[in-house]
TORLUMMAR-733838 format. One record per residue (C-alpha): x, y, z; residue in three letters. Coordinates in steps of 0.2 Angstrom, whole numbers, padded with zeros to 4 digits, always signed. Layout:
N
XYZALA;...
This chain:
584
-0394-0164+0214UNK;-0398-0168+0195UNK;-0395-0183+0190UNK;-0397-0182+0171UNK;-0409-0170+0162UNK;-0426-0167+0171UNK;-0422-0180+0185UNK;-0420-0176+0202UNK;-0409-0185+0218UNK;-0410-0179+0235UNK;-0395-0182+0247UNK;-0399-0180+0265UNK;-0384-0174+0279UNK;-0381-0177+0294UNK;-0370-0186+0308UNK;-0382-0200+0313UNK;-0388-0211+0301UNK;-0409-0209+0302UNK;-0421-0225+0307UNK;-0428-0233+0291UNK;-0444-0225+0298UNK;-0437-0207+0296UNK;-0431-0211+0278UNK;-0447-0217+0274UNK;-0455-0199+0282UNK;-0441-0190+0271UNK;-0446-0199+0253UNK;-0466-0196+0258UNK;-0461-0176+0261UNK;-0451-0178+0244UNK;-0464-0187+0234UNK;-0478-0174+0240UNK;-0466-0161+0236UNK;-0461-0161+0219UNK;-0476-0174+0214UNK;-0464-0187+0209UNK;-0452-0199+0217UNK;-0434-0193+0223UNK;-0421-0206+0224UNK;-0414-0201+0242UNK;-0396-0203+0247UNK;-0387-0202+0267UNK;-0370-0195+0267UNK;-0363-0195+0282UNK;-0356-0177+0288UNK;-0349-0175+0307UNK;-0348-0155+0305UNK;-0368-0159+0307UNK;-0369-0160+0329UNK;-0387-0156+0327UNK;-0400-0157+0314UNK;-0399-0161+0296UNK;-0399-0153+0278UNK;-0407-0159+0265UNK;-0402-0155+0247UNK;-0413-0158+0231UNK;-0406-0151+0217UNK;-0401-0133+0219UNK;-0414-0132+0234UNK;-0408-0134+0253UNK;-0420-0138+0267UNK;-0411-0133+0283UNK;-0415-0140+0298UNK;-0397-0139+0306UNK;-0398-0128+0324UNK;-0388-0113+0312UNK;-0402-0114+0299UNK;-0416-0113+0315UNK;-0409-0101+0322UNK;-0408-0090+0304UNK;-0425-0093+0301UNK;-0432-0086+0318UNK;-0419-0071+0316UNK;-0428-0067+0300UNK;-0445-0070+0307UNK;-0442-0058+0321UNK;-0436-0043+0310UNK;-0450-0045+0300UNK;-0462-0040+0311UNK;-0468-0024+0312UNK;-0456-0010+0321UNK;-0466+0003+0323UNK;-0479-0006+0336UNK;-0478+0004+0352UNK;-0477-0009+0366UNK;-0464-0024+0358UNK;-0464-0036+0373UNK;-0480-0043+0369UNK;-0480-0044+0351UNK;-0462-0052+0351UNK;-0471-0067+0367UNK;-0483-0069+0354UNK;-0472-0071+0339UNK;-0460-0084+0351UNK;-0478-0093+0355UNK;-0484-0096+0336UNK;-0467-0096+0328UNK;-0462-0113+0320UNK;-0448-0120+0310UNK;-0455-0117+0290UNK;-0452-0131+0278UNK;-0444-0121+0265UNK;-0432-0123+0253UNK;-0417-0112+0251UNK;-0404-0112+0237UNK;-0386-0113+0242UNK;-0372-0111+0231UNK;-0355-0118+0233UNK;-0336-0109+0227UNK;-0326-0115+0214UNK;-0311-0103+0215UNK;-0306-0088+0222UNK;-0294-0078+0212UNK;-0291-0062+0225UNK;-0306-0049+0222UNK;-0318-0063+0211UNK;-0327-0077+0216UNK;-0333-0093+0205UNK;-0352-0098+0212UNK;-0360-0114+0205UNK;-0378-0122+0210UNK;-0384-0105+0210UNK;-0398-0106+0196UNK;-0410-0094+0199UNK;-0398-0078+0206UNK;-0401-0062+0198UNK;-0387-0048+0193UNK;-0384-0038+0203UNK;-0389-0048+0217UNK;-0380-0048+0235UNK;-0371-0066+0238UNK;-0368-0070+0259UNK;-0353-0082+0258UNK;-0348-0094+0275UNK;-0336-0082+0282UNK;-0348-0068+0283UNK;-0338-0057+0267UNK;-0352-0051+0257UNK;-0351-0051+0238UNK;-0361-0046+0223UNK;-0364-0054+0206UNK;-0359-0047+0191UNK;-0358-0060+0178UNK;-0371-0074+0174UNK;-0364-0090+0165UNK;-0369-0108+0160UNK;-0358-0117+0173UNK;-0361-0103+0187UNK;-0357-0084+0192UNK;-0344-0072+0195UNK;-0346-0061+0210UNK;-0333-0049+0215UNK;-0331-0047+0235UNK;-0332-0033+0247UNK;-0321-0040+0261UNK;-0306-0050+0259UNK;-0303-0063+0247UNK;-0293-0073+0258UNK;-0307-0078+0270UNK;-0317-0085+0255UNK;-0311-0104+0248UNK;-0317-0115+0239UNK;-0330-0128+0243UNK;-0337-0114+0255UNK;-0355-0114+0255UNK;-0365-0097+0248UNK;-0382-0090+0252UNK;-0393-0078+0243UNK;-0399-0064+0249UNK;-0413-0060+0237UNK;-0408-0043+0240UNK;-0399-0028+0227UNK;-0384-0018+0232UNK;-0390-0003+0244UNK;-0387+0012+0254UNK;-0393+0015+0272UNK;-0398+0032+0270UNK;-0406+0047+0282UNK;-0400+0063+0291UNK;-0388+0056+0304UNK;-0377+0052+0289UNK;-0372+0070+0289UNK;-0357+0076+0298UNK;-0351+0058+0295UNK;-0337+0047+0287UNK;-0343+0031+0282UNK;-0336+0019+0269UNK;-0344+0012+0251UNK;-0356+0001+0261UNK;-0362+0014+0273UNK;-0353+0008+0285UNK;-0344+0023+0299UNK;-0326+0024+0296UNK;-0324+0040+0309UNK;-0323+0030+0324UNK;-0341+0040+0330UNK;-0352+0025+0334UNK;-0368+0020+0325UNK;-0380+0030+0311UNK;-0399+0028+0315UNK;-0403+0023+0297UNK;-0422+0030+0290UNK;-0421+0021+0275UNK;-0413+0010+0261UNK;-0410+0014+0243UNK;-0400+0003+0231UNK;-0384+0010+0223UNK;-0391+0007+0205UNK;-0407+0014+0202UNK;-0415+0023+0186UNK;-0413+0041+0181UNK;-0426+0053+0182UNK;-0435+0051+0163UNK;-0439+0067+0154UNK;-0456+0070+0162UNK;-0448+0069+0179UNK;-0436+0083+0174UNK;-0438+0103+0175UNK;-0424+0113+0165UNK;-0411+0119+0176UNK;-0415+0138+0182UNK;-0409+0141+0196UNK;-0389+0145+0201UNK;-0377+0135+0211UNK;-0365+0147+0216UNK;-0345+0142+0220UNK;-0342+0157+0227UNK;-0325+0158+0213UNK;-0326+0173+0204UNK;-0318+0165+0188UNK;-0332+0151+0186UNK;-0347+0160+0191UNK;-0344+0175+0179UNK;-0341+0163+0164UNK;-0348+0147+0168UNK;-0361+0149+0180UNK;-0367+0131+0185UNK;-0386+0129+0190UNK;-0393+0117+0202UNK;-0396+0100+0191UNK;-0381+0102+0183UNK;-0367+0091+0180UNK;-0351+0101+0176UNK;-0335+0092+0174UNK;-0319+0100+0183UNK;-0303+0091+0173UNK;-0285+0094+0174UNK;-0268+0087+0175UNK;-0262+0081+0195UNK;-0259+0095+0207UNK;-0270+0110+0195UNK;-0283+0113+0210UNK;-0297+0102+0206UNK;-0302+0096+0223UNK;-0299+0112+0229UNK;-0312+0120+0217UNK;-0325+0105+0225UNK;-0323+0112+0242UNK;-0324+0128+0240UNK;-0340+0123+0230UNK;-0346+0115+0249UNK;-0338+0128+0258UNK;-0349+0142+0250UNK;-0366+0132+0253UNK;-0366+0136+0271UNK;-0384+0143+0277UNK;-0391+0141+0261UNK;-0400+0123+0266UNK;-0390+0114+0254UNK;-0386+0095+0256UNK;-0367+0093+0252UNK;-0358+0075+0248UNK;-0341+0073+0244UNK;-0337+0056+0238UNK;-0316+0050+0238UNK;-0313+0035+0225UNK;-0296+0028+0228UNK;-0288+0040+0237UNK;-0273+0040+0251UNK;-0283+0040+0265UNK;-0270+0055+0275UNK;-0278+0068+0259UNK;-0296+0060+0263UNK;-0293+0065+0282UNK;-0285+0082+0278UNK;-0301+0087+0268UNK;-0313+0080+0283UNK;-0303+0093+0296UNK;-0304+0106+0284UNK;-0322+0106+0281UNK;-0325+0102+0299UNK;-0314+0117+0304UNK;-0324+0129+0293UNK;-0344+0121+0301UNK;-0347+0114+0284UNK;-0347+0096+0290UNK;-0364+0100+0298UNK;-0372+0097+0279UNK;-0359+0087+0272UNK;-0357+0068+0271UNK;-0342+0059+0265UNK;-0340+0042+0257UNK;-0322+0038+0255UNK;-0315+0021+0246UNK;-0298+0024+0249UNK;-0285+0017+0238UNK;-0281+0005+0251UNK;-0301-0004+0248UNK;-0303-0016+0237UNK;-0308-0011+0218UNK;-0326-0018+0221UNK;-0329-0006+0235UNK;-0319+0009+0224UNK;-0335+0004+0209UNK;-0348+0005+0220UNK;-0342+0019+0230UNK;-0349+0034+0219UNK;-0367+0024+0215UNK;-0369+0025+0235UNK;-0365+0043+0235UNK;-0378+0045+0223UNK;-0390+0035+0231UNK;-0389+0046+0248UNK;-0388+0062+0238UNK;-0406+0055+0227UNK;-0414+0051+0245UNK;-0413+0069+0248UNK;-0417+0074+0233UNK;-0433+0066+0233UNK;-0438+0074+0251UNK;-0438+0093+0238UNK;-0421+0096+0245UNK;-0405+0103+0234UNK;-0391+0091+0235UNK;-0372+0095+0227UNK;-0362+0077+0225UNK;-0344+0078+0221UNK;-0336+0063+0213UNK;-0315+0064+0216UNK;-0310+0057+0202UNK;-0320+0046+0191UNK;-0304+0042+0183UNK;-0299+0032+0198UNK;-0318+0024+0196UNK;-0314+0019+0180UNK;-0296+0011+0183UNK;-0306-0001+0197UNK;-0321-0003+0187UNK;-0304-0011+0174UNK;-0296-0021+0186UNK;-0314-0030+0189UNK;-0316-0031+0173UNK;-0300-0038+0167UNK;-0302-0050+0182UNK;-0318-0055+0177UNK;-0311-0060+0161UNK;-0321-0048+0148UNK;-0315-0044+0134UNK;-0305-0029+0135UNK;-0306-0012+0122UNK;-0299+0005+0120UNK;-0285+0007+0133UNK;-0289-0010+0142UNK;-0305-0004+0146UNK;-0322-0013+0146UNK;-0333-0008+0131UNK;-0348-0003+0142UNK;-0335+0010+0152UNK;-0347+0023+0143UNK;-0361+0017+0151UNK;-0354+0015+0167UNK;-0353+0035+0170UNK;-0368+0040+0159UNK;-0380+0029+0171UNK;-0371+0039+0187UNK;-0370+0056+0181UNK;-0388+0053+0171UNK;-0395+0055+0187UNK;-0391+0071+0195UNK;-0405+0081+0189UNK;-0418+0096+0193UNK;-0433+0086+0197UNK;-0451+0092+0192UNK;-0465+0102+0205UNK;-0473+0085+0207UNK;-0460+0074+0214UNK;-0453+0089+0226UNK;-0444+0099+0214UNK;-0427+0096+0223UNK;-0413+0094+0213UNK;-0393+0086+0216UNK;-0380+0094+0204UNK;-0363+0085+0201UNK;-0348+0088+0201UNK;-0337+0076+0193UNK;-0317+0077+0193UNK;-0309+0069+0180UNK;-0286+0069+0179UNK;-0278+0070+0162UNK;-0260+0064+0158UNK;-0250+0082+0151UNK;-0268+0091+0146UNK;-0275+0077+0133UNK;-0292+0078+0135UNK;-0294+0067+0119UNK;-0290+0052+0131UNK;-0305+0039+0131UNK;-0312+0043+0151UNK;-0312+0062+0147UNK;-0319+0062+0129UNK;-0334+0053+0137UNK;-0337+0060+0149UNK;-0334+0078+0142UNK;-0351+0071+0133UNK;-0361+0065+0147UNK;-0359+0080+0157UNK;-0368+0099+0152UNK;-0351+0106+0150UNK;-0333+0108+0159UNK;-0320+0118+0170UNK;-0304+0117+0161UNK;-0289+0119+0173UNK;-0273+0123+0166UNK;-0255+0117+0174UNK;-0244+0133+0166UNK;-0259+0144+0174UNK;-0258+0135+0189UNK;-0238+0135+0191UNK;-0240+0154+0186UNK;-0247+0156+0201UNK;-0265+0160+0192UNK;-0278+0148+0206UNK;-0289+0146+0202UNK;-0281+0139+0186UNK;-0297+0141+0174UNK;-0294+0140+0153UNK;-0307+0152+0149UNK;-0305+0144+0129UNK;-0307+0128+0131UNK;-0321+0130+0148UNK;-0339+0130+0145UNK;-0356+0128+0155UNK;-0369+0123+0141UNK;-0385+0127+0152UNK;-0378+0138+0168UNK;-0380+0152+0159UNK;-0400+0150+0161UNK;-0397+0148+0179UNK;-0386+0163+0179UNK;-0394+0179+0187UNK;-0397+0197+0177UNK;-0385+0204+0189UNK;-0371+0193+0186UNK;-0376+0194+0169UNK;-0373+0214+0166UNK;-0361+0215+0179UNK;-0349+0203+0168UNK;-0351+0212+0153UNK;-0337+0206+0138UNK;-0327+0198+0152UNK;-0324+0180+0141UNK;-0321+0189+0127UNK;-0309+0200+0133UNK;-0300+0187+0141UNK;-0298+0178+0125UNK;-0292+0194+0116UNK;-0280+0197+0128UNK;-0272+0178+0129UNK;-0271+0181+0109UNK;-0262+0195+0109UNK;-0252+0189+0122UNK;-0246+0176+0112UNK;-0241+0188+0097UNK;-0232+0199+0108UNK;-0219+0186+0113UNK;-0213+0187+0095UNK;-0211+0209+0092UNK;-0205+0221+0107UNK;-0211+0238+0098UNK;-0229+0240+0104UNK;-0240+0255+0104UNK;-0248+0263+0118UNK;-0265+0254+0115UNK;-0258+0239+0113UNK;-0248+0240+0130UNK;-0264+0247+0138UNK;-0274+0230+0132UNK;-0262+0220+0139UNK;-0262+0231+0156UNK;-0280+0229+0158UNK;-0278+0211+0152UNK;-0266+0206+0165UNK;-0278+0216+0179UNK;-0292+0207+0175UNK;-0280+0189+0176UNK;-0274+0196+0193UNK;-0294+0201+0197UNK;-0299+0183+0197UNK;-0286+0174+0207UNK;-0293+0170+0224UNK;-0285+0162+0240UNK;-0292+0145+0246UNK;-0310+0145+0257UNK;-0313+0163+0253UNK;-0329+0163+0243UNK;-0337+0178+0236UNK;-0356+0182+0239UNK;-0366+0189+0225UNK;-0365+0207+0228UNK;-0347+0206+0230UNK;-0345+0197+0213UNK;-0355+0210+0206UNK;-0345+0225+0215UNK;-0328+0219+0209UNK;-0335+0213+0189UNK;-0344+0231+0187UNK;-0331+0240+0192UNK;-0317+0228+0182UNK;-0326+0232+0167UNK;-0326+0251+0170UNK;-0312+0250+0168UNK;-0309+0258+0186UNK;-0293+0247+0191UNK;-0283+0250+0175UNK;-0269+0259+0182UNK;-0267+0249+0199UNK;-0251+0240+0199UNK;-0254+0222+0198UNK;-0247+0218+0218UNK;-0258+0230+0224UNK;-0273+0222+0215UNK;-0278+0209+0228UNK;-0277+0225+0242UNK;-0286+0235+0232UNK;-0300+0222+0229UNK;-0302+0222+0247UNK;-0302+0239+0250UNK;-0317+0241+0237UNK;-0325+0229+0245UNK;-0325+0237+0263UNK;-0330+0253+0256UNK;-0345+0249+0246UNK;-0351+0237+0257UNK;-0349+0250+0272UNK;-0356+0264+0261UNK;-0370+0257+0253UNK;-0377+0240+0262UNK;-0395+0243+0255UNK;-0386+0240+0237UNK;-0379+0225+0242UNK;-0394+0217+0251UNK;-0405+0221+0236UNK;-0395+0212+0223UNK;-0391+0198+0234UNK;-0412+0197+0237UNK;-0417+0201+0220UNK;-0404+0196+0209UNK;-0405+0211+0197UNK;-0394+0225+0194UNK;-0401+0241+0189UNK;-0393+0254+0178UNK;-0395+0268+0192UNK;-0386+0255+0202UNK;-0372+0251+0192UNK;-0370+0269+0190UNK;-0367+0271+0209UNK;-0354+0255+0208UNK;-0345+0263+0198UNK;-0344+0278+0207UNK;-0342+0270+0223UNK;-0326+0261+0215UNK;-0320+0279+0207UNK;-0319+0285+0226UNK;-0311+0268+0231UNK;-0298+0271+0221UNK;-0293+0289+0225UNK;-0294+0284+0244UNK;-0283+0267+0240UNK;-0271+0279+0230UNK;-0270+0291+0245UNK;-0266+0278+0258UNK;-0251+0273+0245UNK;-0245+0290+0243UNK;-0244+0292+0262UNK;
């Protein structure tokens, strides 16, 4: 302990009081120590059965039995593990191991205040930093002060009290990381929650690391289908991406995620669907459906429920993204979902608030900005040298009645590289998925977006957005001309065109089929509730009449005009075999 400034007393622990010859032992080791002389104090301490600690400032010398026992734990794991016979090596590390004379700093609690936890004597901690408290509750630091630090905890604060003693770690926040962790359930630590036993861990990456700077990055050219019609037409999303799904509750935003994951099967693709502060039944519900469908086999899942704690709910999608980055660097593609980062941003609040920072626009911290531009900053397409892999993102972001002006949106409508807009009256119209086409927008997917796509869709968005205008006007006059009413028919097919059941994806070719016909105008006079019927029958024909077609754009990604030509024709035939099956 210090005395006063720049002295230095040493208090020594124990349940026996030593000989005067052992003290004398303990002020020679403290004089050749710290090259001066340390006024040494006993205190009695019964706790103490064996051994003694010695404290000298904020250094503690541990020579109880526990703090033996520690130090040989460490020494054994620090030995090499890939030596192929162990038994020897471990004798030999038995033979010469010995009891180091090494000081250790230990901190001690000043209050607990339920997910926070007041540190003092811990002088030379860093942020960031993993704290190891008595009970075994793990916490990490997150603010550095003049009388101490502030940790928040991943356990339970009610097993943490004051005058506990707390050790560091010297380690950062991380993530076990390999390939067993696919196919899995495990919580914000890496941790299994499904009840399957162990992972084999191949690594460990902390949760905060830096984003890939500009020479590390590639432009983003290649696409990431959904398998949706509706978003890869208009806002195709390429692998590197981060495209932002937002909407009111109950619009179909998680359901857009997992279609996302569902339409990656066989195409190598390292899925990762990460749950902030959700009920853990939905979390379950998602799990059978993905595992129902075999797409568990390339996804992993890191859930912190709304029943964890708000420090687990922070940390939750940084660990996410440091499994997805582990494959990323092996040249593998990786798609991360974050469900929702407004939920994220509420925890990161509580912590905040708890922490006693100063709060801003909406309660929220001033650095909320920063707390989602360093996440999402570091999905990205990464150059030839390091691999070329590549993890696109997904965020999902809730809005209160469709204000995207809110603080949480607006920022991070300007991290992402643009968003999916979905739209309650669509959605309760029965229009899923419930895409605004006019306020929608992917800033680079277009580069990404292949020529097939590109011709097959045409003036798709613009006609659309013509069609929702007029819509609009027509509400107000009753007396409309034929070509008015035929611009609205045709509107309302191509509405009806690009709904699409739950966990059915589209292919390529089949996107292509449906959009060259739609903008031929071949389904203009089918009644809109055969629409759905008659998109599978086009489907059926063409692919059964012409599957070298629909290889070759799926191969090549091109559609060419003598191609297009036989689409259209295809559809034409389609149509009058559809209309003969009605009429019989």
């Amino acid at each position: 302990m210090r005395t006063s400034r720049g002295a230095l007393a040493a208090e020594l622990r124990s349940a026996v009081r030593p000989t005067e010859e052992q003290l004398r032992r303990f002020e020679k080791f403290l004089a050749d120590k710290y090259k001066r002389k340390v006024p040494l104090r006993w205190e009695e301490d019964p706790a103490l059965k064996q051994g003694f600690r010695l404290q000298v400032g904020a250094d503690m010398y541990d020579w109880t039995m526990q703090g033996r026992v520690r130090q040989f734990r460490d020494y054994v794991r620090g030995l090499e593990s890939g030596a192929s016979n162990i038994l020897p090596l471990m004798r030999q590390a038995v033979e010469d191991w010995a009891v180091s004379v090494s000081a250790e700093e230990i901190g001690e609690v000043v209050t607990v205040d339920g997910e926070i936890a007041t540190v003092k004597g811990l002088d030379h901690v860093q942020y960031g930093e993993i704290l190891l408290f008595s009970s075994g509750v793990k916490g990490m630091v997150q603010d550095l002060r003049r009388d101490g630090v502030s940790c928040i905890l991943f356990g339970s604060g009610e097993e943490v009290s004051a005058g506990g003693m707390v050790r560091r770690t010297l380690k950062t926040a991380g993530m076990p990381v390999g390939e067993g962790f696919l196919g899995r359930v495990v919580d914000a630590l890496g941790v299994p929650v499904d009840g399957r036993g162990r992972i084999m861990a191949e690594g460990y990456r902390p949760i905060e690391a830096p984003a890939p700077g500009i020479l590390d990055r590639q432009p983003v050219n290649t696409p990431m289908e959904t398998g949706l019609l509706a978003i890869d037409s208009m806002f195709p999303i390429g692998r590197g991406q981060r495209e932002l799904i937002i909407g009111d509750r109950q619009t179909g935003k998680t359901a857009i995620a997992l279609d996302a994951i569902l339409n990656q099967k066989g195409k190598d693709m390292v899925c990762i669907y990460v749950a902030i502060g959700q009920k853990t039944g939905s979390v379950a519900q998602i799990v059978e459906n993905l595992s129902r469908r075999g797409a568990m086999e390339y996804t992993a899942v890191v859930s912190a429920p709304a029943s964890a704690s708000a420090a687990l709910q922070y940390i939750a999608p940084y660990a996410g993204c440091a499994l997805g980055e582990y494959f990323m660097r092996q040249g593998r593609d990786v798609l991360i979902v974050y469900d929702d980062l407004s939920k994220h941003a509420i925890a990161y609040r509580t912590l905040s608030l708890l922490l006693e920072r100063s709060p801003g626009r909406e309660a929220f911290p001033g650095d909320v900005f920063y707390l989602h531009s360093r996440l999402l900053e570091r999905a990205a397409h990464l150059s030839d040298e390091l691999g070329g892999g590549s993890m696109t993102a997904l965020p999902i972001v809730e809005t209160q009645a469709g204000d995207v002006s809110a603080y949480i949106p607006t920022n991070i409508i300007s991290i992402t590289d643009g968003q999916i807009f979905l739209e309650s009256d669509l959605f309760f119209a029965g229009q899923r998925p419930a895409v605004n086409v006019g306020l929608s927008v992917s800033r680079v997917g277009g580069d990404a977006q292949t020529k097939a796509m590109k011709k097959a869709v045409g003036t798709l968005r613009l006609d659309l957005a013509q069609y929702r205008e007029m819509e609009v006007f027509t509400q107000f006059s009753s007396d409309l001309d034929d070509a008015t009413k035929r611009q609205l028919t045709y509107g309302q097919g191509l509405m009806r065109l690009l709904r699409q059941p739950r966990y059915a994806p589209l292919s390529q070719h089949q996107q292509v089929i449906v959009l060259a016909a739609a903008m031929a105008h071949v389904m203009q006079d089918v009644p809109l509730e055969r629409m759905d019927a008659f998109r599978a029958h086009l489907l059926s024909e063409v692919e059964a009449e012409a599957p070298d077609l629909c290889g070759r754009i799926d191969r090549t990604g091109r559609l060419d005009p003598e191609d297009r030509e036989e689409i259209v024709s295809l559809a034409k035939h389609a149509l009058e075999s559809f209309s003969g099956k009605k009429g019989g």
